[in-house]
C-alpha positions as CSV (number, residue, x, y, z in Angstrom):
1,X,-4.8,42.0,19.9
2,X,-8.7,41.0,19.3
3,X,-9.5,40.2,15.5
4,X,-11.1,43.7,15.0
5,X,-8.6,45.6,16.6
6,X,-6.0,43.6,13.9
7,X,-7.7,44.7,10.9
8,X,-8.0,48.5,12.1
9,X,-4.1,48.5,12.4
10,X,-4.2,46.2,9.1
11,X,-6.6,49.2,7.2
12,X,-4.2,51.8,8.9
13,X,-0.6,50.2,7.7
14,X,-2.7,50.0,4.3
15,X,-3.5,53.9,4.0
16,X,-0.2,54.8,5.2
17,X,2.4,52.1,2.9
18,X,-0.5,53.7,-0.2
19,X,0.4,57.1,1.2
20,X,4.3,56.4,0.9
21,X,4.1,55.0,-2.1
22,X,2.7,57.6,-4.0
23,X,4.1,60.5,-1.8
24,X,7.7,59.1,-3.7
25,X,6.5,58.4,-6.9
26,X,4.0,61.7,-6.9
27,X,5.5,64.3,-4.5
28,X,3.4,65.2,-1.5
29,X,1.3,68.0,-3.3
30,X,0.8,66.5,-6.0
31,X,-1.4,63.3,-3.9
32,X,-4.5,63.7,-3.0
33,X,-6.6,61.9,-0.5
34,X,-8.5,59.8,-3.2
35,X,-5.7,59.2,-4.7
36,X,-4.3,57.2,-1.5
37,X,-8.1,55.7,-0.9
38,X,-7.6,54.1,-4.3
39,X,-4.1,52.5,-3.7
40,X,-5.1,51.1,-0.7
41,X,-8.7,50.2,-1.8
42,X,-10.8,51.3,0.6
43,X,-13.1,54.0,1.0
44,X,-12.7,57.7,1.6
45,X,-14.8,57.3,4.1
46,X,-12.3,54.9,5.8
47,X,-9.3,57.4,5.7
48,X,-10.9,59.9,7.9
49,X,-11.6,57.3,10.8
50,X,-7.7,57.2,10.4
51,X,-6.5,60.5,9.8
52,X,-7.9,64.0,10.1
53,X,-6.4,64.6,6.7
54,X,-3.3,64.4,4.0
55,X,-1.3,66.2,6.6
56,X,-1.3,63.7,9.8
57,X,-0.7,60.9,7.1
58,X,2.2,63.0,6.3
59,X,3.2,63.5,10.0
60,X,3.0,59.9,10.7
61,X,5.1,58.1,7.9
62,X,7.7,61.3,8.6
63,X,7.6,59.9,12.5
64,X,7.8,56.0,10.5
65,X,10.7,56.6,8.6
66,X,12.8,58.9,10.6
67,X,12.4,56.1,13.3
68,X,13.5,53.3,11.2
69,X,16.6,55.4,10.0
70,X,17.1,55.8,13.7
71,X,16.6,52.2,15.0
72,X,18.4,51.0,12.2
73,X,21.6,53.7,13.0
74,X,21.8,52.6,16.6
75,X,21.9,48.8,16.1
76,X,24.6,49.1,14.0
77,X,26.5,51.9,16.3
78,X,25.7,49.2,19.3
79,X,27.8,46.4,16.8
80,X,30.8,48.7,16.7
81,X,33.6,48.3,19.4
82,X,36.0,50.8,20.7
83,X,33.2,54.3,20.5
84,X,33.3,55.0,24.2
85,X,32.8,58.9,24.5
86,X,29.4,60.6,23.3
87,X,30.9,62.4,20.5
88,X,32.4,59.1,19.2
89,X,28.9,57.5,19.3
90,X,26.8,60.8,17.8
91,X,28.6,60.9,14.9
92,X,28.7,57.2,14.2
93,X,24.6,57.1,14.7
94,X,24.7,60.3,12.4
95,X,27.1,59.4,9.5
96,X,25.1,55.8,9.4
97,X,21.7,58.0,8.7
98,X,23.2,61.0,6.7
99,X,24.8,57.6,4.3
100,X,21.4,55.8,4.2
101,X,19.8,58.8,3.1
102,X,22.4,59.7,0.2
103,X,22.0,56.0,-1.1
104,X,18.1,56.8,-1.4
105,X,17.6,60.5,-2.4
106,X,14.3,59.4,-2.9
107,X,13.4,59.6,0.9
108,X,15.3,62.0,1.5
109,X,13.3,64.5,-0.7
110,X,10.4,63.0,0.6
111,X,12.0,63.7,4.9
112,X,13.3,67.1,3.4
113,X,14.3,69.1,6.9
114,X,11.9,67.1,9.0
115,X,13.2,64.2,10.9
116,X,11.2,62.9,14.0
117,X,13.0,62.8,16.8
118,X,10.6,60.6,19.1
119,X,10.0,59.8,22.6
120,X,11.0,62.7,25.5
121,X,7.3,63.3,26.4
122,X,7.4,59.4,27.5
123,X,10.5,59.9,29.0
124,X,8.8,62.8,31.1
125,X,5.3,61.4,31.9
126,X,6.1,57.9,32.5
127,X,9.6,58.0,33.4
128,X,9.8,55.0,30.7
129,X,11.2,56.2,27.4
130,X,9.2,55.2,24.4
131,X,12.1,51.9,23.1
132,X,13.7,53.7,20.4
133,X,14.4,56.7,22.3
134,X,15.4,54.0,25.2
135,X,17.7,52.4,23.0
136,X,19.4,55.4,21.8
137,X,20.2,57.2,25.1
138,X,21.4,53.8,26.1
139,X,24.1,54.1,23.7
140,X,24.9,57.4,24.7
141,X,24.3,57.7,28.9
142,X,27.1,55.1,29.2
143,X,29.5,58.0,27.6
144,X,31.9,59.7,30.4
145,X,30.4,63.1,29.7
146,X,27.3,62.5,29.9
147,X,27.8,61.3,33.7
148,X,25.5,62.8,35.9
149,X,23.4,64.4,33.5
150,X,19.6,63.8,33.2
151,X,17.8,62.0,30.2
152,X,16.4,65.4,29.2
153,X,20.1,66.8,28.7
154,X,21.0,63.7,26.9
155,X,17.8,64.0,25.2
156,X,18.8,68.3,24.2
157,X,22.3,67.6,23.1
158,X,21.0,64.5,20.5
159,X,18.0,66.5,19.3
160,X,19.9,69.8,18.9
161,X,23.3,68.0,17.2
162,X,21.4,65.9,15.4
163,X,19.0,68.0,13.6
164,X,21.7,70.5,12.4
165,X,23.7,67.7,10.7
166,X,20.1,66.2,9.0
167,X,19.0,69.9,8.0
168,X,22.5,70.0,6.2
169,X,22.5,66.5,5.0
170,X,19.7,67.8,2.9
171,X,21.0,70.6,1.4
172,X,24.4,69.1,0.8
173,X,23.2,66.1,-0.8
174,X,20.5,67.5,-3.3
175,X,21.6,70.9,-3.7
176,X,25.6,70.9,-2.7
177,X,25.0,73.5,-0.5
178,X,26.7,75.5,1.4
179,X,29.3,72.5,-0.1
180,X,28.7,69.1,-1.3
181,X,28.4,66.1,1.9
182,X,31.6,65.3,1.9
183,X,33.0,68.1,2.5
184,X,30.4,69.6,5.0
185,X,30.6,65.7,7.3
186,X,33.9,66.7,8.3
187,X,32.7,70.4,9.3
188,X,29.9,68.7,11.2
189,X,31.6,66.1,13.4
190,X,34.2,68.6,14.2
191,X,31.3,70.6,16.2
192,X,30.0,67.2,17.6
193,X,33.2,66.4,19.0
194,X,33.9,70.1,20.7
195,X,31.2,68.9,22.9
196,X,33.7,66.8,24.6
197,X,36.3,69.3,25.0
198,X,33.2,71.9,26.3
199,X,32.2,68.8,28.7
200,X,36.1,68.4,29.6
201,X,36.3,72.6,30.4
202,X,32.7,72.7,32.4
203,X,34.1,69.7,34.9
204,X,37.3,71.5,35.5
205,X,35.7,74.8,36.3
């Protein structure tokens, strides 16, 4: 990376960790773009060779975070021994981000319903999944019922499973509704893990 090209991504990872910062201490709405110019002192002018405004900052450190909750779940669902069918596995990567979120409310306000699931249009256009996304169907394609199914089937049954249990991780945990977390985990895993018996009938028939 050439020395100017470092300290665009330097004045970038600036804006953004000032954006963070203040979108927990402050709330989203109540930051402005000036606000985030003066954290990371630089210029207003410098934010909009950036970012076309407060939203796509907003868009990107969602993408950050949800990625690092993810990346973080899967290296410690690749650690574990003896999760060998896909259910087995979602839930694990699931209960590691739904437990990381009720230690730190504070991000989880801040994610509210909108985790980033990242990489299919890689998988699509250059047949090479972005890594994340790699290393997460990795841990799943290597599951008995998910033999003979394409990444993009992977890809539906992870985004669709997992986004459920994160849009009721939220209410659970801050509002204990419809019940409070631990009572709604059970509730949810149970559905993840009818999608091996639903695998087990659509083989026979």
């Amino acid at each position: 990376m050439s020395t100017v090209e470092g300290k665009k991504q330097e004045k970038r990872r600036a804006l953004l960790d000032a954006a963070y910062e203040l979108f927990l201490e402050r709330g989203t709405s109540k930051t402005s773009v000036e606000d985030i110019t003066s954290r990371a002192k630089v210029g207003k002018g410098t934010f909009y060779l950036y970012f076309a405004d407060k939203g796509s900052v907003t868009q990107a450190l969602l993408a950050r975070v949800s990625y690092q909750l993810l990346n973080n779940a899967c290296e410690a669902v690749e650690r574990q021994t003896g999760l060998e069918t896909f259910p087995d596995k979602m839930v694990a990567v699931i209960d590691h981000i739904i437990e990381a979120l009720r230690r730190d409310t504070v991000v989880l306000k801040f994610l509210e319903r909108n985790f980033v699931w990242p990489g299919l249009d890689q998988i699509e256009a250059s047949r090479e999944a972005e890594p994340l996304m790699r290393k997460l169907l990795n841990v799943v394609l290597t599951s008995p019922e998910m033999a003979g199914r394409t990444e993009r089937e992977v890809y539906q049954r992870i985004t669709a499973l997992g986004s459920m249990c994160m849009s009721v991780c939220y209410s659970s945990i801050l509002e204990g509704k419809p019940d409070h977390i631990d009572a709604m985990k059970p509730v949810l895993y149970n559905i993840i893990r009818k999608e091996r018996g639903n695998q087990i009938h659509a083989d026979i028939s």
